[in-house]
N, C-alpha and C positions, 0 to 999 in steps of 0.2 A: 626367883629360880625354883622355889619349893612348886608355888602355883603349877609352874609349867610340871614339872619332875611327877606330881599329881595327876595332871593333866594325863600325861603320859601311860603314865599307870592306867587312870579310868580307861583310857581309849584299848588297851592292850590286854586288860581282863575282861573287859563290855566285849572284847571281840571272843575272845576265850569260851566266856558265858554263852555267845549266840551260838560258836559253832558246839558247844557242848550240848546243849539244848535240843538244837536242831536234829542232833544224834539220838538224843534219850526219844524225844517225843514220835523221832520217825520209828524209830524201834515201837516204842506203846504202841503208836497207830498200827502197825504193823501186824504187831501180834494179836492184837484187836480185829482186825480184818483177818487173817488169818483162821482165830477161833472160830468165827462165825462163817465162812465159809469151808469148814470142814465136811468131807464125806464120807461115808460107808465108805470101809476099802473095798476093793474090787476083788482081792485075792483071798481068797478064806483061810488063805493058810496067814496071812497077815492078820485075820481077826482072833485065832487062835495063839499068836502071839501077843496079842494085847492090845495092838493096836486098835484107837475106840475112831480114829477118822485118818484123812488123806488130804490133798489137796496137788494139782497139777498147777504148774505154771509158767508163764515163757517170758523173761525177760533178760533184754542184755545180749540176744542171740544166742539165749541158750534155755532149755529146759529143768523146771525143777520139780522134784516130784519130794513134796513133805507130807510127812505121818507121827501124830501126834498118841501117842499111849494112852491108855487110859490110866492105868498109875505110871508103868517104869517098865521097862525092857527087862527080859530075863538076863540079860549079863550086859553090861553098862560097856559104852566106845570109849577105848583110849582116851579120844580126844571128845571133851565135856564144852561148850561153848555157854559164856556166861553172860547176860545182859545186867549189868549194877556199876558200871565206872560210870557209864554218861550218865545216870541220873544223881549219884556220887558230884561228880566235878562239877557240872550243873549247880547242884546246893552249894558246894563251897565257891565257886567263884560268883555264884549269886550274892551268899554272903559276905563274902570279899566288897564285892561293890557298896553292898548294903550300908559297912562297916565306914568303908570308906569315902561314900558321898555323902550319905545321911545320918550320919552316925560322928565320924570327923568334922564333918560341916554341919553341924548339926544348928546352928544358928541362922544358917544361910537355905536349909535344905527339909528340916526335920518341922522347925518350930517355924508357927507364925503364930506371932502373942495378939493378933487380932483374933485369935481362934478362943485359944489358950496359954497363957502368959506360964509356963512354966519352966522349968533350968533345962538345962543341955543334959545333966547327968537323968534326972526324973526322965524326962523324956525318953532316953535311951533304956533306963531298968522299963518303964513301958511298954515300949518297944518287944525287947527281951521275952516279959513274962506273956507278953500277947503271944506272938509266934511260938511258943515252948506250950501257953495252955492252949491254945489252939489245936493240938496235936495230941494233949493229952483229953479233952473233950471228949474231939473226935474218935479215939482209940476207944472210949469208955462206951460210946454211941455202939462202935461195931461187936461189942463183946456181949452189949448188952441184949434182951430177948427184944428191943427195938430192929436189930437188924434184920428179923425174920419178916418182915414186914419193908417193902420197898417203898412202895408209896408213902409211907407214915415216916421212915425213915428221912428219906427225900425233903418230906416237908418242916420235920423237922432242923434236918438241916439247914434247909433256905431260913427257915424263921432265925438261926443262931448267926449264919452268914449276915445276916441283917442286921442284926444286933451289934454281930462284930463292925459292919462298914459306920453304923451311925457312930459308935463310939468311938474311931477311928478317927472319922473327920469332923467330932469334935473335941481331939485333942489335938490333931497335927495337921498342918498344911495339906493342903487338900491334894497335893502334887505325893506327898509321903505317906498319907493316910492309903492312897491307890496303893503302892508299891507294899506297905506292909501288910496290905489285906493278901495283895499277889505271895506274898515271899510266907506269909501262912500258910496260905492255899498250895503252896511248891514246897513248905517243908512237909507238909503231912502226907505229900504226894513222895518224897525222900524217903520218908519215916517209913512208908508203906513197903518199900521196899527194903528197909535196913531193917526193920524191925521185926517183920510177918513174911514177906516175900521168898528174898532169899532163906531164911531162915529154915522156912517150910519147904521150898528147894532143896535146903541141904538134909534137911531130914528124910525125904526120899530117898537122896542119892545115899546116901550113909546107909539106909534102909536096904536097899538094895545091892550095895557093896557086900553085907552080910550076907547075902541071900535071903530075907528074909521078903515077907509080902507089905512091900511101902502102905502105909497107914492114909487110906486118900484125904481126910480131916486137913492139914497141911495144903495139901493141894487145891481145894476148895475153897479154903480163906484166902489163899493168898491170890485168884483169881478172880472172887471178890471186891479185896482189895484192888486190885488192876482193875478192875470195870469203874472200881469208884476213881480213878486215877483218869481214867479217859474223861470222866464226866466235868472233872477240875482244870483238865487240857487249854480248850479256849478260851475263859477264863482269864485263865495265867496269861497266855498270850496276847491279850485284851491290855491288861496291867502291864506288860512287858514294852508296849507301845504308847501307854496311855500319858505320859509325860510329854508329847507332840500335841497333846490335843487338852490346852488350856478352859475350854468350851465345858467339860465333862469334870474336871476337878477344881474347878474353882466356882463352879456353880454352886447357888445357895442350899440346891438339893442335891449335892455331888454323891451321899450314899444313897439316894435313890438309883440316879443314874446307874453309878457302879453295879447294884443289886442287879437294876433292866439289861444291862448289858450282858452282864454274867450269867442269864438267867436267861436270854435269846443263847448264848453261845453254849448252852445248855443243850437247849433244845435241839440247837443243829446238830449236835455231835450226839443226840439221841436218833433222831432220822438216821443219820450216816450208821449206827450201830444198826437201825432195825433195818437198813437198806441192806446192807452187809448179812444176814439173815433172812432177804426174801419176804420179810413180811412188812416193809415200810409201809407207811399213809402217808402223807403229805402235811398231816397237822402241825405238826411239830415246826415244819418249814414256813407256814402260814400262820403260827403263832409268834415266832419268830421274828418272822418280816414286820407282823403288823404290830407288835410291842418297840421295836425301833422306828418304825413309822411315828407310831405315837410318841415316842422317845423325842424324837426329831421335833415334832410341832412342839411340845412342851417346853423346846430350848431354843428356839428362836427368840432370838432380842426382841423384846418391848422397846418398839420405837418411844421416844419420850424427851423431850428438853426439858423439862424442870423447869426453874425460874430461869427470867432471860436474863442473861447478863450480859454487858459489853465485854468483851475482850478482846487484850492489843496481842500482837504474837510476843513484844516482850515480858508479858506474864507468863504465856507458854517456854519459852526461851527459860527464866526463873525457875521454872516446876521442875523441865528437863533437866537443868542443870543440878536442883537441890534432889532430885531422888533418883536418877536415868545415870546420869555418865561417870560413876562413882566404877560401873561396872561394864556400861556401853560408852566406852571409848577406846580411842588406837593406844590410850594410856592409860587402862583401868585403874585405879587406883585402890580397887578393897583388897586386902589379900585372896582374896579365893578365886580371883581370875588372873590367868596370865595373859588372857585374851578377851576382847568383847565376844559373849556368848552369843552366838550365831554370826560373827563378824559384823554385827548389827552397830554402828557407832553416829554419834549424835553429837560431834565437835564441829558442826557448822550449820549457820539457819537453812542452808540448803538439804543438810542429811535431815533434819527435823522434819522439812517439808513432804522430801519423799519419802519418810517412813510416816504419812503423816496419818492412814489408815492404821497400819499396825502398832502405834501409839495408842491412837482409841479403843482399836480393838482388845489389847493386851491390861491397859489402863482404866476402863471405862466399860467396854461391857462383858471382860471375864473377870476382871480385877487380878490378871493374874501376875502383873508385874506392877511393880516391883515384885522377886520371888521372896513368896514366905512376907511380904511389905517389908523389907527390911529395912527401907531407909526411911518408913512410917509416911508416906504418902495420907495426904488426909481427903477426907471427902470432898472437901472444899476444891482441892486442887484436882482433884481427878472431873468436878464438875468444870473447873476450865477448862479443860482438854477438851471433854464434852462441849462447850458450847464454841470454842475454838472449831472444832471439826465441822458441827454442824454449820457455821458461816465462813470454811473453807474455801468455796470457792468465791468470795468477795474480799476473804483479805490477800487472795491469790493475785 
């Protein structure tokens, strides 16, 4: 009952997280396109009030006509509209999940002691102090006389991102080591605005309640930081999905990948900025494409048998049964399932046969099941699957 009660939970704050998300990020995006499509106002009597651009638009069967200040209006509107819940809820029910798949499960989810043999709680303070120095790094980075400097900053940080994913995925499961790179990359992008963002928001608005002339300093950090927030956007997004695709984190170079990935989804949401400003090229999309190109060739399976061995299907049958249906079956038996993950079950030589590609596939050339190896699958045995498959259709 706990399993299922779990279960329940994960499915109802995973759904929480997506539609929070989906809110904060369309916002970002938004206001991101927005900035960079600003205009000269048209009205001079509106540049005399401060206003520094405009922008017209039609959506929804109706017209919008926005104008952005250059510090703050001479006398502030009743009604103030604030962007910081969705990226708020976003972090906490991100961390919610966090807390609760990989962190509660932390045996099943967190740790794979073929990586790194260490306890549940290590793991977790880990965990912990990664995402918390992660933010305080990065904060040091942008105060520092580094940020005056883009390209140098930039590189710098890819060098530190890098740093972060190797040591990542050689402490944790390569499915966790993803997620905590992601849930970094999302709290700094949090912090950006709990810490700098609104902050320097309210200092305007405060500023300007006095009547006094808003201090633009505030305003420029904080928009700053927003620009560095777009560039961490798909990224996260990447990570937020990347638990579907066994191929990329259970590979022997899993922080490579991670880095190529994150580093094309860079690039695109740099064209998409410089496109949104009228001065796009095309490189950034052709850098892009051809770094996952290459990404691609580098992670195709190496065809390979190994040594040949005979094998009967009841070794197969043996294997499945000692490390597979503990968790894939109609009657899991570990606690952390109340159900076979992905309704995937292996209680008949017939389920065995048709699931008899994504056995191999999952066992043999991602190694990505057993998750985290939990039931210690041995090389030995993942080589009979392999040569099982490969004379598939003869013991068919």
């Amino acid at each position: 009952m706990t399993a299922f009660l779990l279960d329940w939970l994960n499915l109802l704050v995973r759904w929480l997280h997506f539609i929070t998300g989906i809110a904060w990020i369309g916002s970002s995006l938004y206001f991101i396109w927005l900035d960079n499509h600003l205009q000269t106002p048209r009205a001079s009597g509106d540049t005399e009030k401060g206003v520094g651009g405009e922008v017209w638009s039609v959506h929804g069967g109706g017209f919008y006509h926005v104008q952005k200040y250059k510090v703050a209006p001479q006398v502030l509107p009743d009604m103030l509209h604030w962007f910081k819940w969705e990226a708020y809820s976003t972090w906490l029910s991100g961390m919610f999940l966090l807390g609760l798949i990989y962190f509660l499960g932390a045996g099943v989810y967190l740790i794979d002691r073929s990586v790194a043999d260490i306890s549940a709680p290590m793991a977790i303070g880990v965990a912990i102090a990664t995402i918390a120095g992660g933010w305080i790094v990065y904060d040091l980075m942008c105060k520092s006389p580094l940020s005056s400097n883009t390209k140098l900053f930039a590189a710098v940080l890819l060098l530190l991102c890098s740093v972060l994913a190797w040591g990542l995925c050689h402490l944790f499961s390569g499915r966790a080591a993803y997620i905590l790179f992601g849930v970094t990359l999302g709290t700094i992008m949090v912090a950006n605005v709990f810490f700098v963002i609104i902050p320097g928001q309210k200092q305007m608005v405060a500023a300007a309640e006095r009547g006094d002339t808003p201090d633009p300093a505030p305003g420029i950090s904080a928009k700053l930081r927003s620009v560095h927030n777009t560039y961490f956007t798909l990224p996260v997004l990447f990570v937020m999905t990347s638990n579907h695709y066994a191929m990329t984190y259970s590979s022997e170079y899993n922080w490579v990948i991670l880095i190529a990935i994150s580093v094309a989804g860079a690039l695109l949401r740099t064209y998409f900025v410089a496109r949104h400003k009228g001065t796009a090229t095309k490189l950034p999309v052709i850098l892009a494409v051809a770094l996952l190109a290459v990404l691609a060739a580098f992670m195709v399976p190496r065809s390979g048998h190994g040594d040949r061995m005979t094998v009967n299907f009841a070794q197969v049958r043996d294997v499945i049964a000692a490390r597979c249906t503990s968790c894939h079956s109609s009657a899991p038996t570990h606690p952390a399932f109340s159900a076979a993950p992905l309704g995937v079950t292996f209680d008949s030589d017939e389920q065995i046969l048709t699931a008899a590609e994504r056995i191999y596939q999952q066992t043999v050339v991602t190694r990505a099941m057993p998750i985290g190896n939990l039931t210690a699958m041995t090389d030995e045995e993942r080589h009979i699957i392999n040569q099982w498959f490969q004379t598939l259709p003869e013991i068919r």
